[in-house]
C-alpha positions as CSV (number, residue, x, y, z in Angstrom):
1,X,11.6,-22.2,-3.6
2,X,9.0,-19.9,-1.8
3,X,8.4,-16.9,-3.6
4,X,6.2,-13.6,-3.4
5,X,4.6,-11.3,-5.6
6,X,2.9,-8.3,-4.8
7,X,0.8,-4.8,-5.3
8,X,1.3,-2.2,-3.3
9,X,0.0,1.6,-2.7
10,X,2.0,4.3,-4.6
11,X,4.0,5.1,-1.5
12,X,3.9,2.2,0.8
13,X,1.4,2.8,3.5
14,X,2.3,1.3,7.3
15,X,-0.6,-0.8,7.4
16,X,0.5,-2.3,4.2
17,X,4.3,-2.9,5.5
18,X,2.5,-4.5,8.4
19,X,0.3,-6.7,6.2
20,X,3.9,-8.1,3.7
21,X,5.6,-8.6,6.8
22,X,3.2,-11.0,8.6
23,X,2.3,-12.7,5.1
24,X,5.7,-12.9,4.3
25,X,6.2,-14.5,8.1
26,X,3.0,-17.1,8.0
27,X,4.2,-18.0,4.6
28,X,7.8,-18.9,5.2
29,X,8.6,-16.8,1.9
30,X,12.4,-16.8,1.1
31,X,12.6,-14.5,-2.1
32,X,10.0,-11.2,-2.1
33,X,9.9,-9.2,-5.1
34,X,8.6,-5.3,-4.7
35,X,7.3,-3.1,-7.1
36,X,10.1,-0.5,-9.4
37,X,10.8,2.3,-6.5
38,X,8.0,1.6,-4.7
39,X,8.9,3.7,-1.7
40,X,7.7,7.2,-2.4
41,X,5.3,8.3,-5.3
42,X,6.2,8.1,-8.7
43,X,7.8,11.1,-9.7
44,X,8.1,10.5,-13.1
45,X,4.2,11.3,-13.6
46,X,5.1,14.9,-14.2
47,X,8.0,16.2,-16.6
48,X,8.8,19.0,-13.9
49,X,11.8,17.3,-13.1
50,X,12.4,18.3,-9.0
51,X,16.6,17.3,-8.4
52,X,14.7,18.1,-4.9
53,X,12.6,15.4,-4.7
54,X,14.6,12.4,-6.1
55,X,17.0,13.3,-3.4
56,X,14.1,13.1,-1.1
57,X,13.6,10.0,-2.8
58,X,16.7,8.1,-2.5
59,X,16.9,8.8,1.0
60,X,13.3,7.4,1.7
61,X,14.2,4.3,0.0
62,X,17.5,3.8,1.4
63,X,15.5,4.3,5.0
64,X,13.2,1.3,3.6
65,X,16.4,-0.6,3.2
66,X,17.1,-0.6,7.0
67,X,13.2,-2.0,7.9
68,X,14.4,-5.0,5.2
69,X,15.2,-7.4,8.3
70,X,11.4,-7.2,9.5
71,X,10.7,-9.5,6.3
72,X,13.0,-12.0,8.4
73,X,14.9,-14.7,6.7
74,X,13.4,-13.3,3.0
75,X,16.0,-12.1,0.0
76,X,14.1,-9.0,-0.9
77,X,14.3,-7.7,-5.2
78,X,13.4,-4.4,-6.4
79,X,14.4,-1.1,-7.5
80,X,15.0,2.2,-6.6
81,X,16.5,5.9,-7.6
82,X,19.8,6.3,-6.9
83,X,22.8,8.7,-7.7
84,X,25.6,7.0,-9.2
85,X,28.3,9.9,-9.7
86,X,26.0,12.7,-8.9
87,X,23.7,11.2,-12.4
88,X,20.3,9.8,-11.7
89,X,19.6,6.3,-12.3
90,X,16.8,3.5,-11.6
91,X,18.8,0.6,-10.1
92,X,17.7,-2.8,-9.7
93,X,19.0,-4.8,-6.2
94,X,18.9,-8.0,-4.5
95,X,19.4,-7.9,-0.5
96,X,19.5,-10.4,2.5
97,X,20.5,-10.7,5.7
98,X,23.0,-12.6,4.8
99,X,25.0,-10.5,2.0
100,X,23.1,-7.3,2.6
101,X,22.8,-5.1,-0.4
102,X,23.8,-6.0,-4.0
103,X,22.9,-3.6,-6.7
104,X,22.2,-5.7,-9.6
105,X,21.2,-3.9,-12.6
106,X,20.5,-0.4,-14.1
107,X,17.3,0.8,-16.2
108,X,18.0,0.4,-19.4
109,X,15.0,1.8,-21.8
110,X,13.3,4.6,-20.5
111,X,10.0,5.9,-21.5
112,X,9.1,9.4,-22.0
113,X,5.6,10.4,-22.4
114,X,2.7,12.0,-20.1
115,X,2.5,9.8,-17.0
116,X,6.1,8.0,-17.3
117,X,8.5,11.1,-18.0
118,X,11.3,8.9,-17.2
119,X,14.0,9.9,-19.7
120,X,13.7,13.5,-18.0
121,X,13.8,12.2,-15.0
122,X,16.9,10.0,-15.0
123,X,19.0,8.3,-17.1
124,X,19.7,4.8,-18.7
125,X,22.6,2.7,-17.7
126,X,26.1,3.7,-19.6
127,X,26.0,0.9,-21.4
128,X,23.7,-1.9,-22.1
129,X,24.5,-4.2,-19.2
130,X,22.0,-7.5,-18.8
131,X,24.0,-9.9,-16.6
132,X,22.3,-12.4,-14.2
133,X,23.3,-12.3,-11.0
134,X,23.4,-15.1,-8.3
135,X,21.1,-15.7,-5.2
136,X,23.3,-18.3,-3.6
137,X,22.8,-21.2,-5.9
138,X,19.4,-19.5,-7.8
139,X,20.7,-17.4,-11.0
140,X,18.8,-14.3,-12.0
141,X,18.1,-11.8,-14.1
142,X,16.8,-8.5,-13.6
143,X,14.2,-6.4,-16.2
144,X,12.7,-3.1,-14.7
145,X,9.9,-2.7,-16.1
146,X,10.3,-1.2,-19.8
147,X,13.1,-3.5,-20.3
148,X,10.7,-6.6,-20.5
149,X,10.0,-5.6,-23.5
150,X,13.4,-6.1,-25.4
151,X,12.9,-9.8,-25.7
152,X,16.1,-10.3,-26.7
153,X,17.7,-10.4,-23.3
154,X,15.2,-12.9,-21.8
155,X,17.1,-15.4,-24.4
156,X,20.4,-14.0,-23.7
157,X,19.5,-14.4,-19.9
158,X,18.7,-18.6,-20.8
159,X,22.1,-18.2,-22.6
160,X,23.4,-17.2,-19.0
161,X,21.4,-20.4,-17.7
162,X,18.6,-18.0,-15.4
163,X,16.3,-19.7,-13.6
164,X,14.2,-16.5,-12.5
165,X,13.3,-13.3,-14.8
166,X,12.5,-10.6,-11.9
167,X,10.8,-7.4,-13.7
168,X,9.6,-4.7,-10.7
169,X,7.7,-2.6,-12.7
170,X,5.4,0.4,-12.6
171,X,2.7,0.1,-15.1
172,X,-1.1,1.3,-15.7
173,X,-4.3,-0.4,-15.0
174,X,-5.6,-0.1,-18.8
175,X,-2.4,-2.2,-20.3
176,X,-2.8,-5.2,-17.6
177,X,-3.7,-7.3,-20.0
178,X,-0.4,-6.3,-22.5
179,X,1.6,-6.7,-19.7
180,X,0.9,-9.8,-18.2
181,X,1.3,-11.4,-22.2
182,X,4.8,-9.1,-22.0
183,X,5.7,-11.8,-19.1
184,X,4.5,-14.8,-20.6
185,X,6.5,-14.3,-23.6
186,X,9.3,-13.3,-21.7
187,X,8.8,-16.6,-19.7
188,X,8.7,-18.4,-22.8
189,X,11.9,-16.8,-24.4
190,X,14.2,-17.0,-21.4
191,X,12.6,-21.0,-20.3
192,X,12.3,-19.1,-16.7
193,X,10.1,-17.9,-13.9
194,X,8.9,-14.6,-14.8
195,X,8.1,-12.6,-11.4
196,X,6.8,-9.5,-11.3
197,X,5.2,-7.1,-8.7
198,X,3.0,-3.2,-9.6
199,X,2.5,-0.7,-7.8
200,X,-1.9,-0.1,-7.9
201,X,-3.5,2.9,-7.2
202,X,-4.0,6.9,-8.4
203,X,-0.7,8.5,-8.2
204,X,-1.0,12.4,-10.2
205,X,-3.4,11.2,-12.8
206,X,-1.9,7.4,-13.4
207,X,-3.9,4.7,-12.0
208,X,-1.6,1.8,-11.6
209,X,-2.8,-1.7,-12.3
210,X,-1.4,-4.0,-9.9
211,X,-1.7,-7.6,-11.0
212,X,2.0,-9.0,-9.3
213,X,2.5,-12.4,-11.2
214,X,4.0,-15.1,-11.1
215,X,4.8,-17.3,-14.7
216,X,6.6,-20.7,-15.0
217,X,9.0,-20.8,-17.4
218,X,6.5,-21.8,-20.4
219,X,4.8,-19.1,-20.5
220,X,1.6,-20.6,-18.0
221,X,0.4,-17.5,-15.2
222,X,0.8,-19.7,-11.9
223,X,-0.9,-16.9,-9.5
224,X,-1.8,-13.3,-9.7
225,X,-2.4,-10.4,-7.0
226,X,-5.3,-9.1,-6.8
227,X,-7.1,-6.0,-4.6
228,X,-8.3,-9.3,-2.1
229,X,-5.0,-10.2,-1.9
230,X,-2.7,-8.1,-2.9
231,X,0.4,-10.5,-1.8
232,X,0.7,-14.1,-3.6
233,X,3.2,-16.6,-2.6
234,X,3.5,-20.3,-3.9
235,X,6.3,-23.3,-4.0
236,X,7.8,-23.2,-7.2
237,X,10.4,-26.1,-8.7
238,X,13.5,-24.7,-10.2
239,X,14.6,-27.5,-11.8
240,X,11.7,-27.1,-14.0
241,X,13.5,-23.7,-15.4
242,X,16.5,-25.7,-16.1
243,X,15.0,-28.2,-18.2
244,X,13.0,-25.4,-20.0
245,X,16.4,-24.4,-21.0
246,X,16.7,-27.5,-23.1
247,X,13.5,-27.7,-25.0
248,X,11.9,-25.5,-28.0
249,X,12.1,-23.1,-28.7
250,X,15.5,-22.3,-25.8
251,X,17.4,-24.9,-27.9
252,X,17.2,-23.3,-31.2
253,X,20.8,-21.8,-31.7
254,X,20.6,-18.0,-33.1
């Protein structure tokens, strides 16, 4: 399977668009994962919540949504703000040409601290909902960002037999290094691809870190963004995820 990683501007600038969508093209990529509501600039850097401006928000991204087929025959994974019931959430979603839109997950554990004000902002999911979802044959699971961290659902998604961990995420340039050891463990735990793409950049005092990465499924980092290229794509063998699932430590019963 073809997959791509990426880092892109706070809002997503034309140029860059242009750029994914011909790399995306030359590279025959068939799964592309986006940054967590990479659409329009991260709102939660302030705690002067604007009900304004996530509306303005959702609509922006749900306008995104329509330019989708430009990445051609590419499933696209991310997140975006959304209003489920008139209540704010960060929702996770798969979408192709071929089944269109599939909201996949909710944002579970939210910050709430200068620069990532996101329990002001929104609010978790209802209940504590991580269920692996299929891409065709390809079972994933969805972590937004924060939720990487609660390890114990990368093992309960190799309980679910997930081949691929997808964690858009939104995260600053001084806790790269954390992060990318967040996915590697994560990798480890779940015995699956860890994907991840950042949003890099100075967004209302935040500087994002980009580094998009890609990790097999025992923990080794198989390519990384960078500012030279801020879109990676390689081959990589599923059936090594599935094997994963039957060696140490996935084997261990709880």
């Amino acid at each position: 399977m073809r997959v791509t990683v990426s880092q892109l501007s706070d809002a997503v600038e034309e140029s860059q668009w242009a750029d994914l969508v011909d790399h995306v093209a030359t590279n025959s990529s068939e799964l592309v994962i986006l940054g967590e509501m990479p659409f329009t600039p991260w709102l939660a850097a302030t705690d002067a919540v604007d009900a304004a401006a996530w509306i303005e928000s959702v609509g922006q991204h749900s306008a995104w949504l329509e330019r989708f087929p430009e990445l051609g025959a590419a499933t696209v994974a991310s997140s975006r703000p959304v209003l489920r019931e008139g209540i704010p959430h960060n929702e996770g979603f798969v979408w192709s040409g071929a089944f269109g839109y599939r909201a996949s997950h909710l944002k579970y554990y939210l910050p709430d601290e200068p620069g990532f004000w996101e329990a002001t902002w929104y609010r978790r999911a209802p209940k504590r909902s991580f269920q692996s979802v299929l891409l065709g044959e390809v079972s994933v699971g969805f972590m937004i960002c924060t939720d990487m961290w609660f390890t114990e659902h990368a093992r309960g998604y190799a309980a679910q037999e997930a081949e691929l961990l997808l964690v858009p995420r939104a995260t600053e340039a001084r806790t790269e290094a954390k992060w990318l050891a967040g996915g590697r463990a994560a990798a480890v735990m779940a015995g699956a691809y860890c994907l991840s793409s950042n949003r890099r950049g100075l967004s209302t005092g935040v500087m994002f870190g980009g580094t998009g990465w890609i990790i097999g499924p025992d923990g080794n980092v198989l390519a990384t963004t960078t500012d030279q290229n801020p879109f990676v794509t390689i081959d990589i063998d599923l059936a090594e995820s599935r094997l994963a699932k039957k060696t140490y430590p996935r084997y261990i019963p709880e």
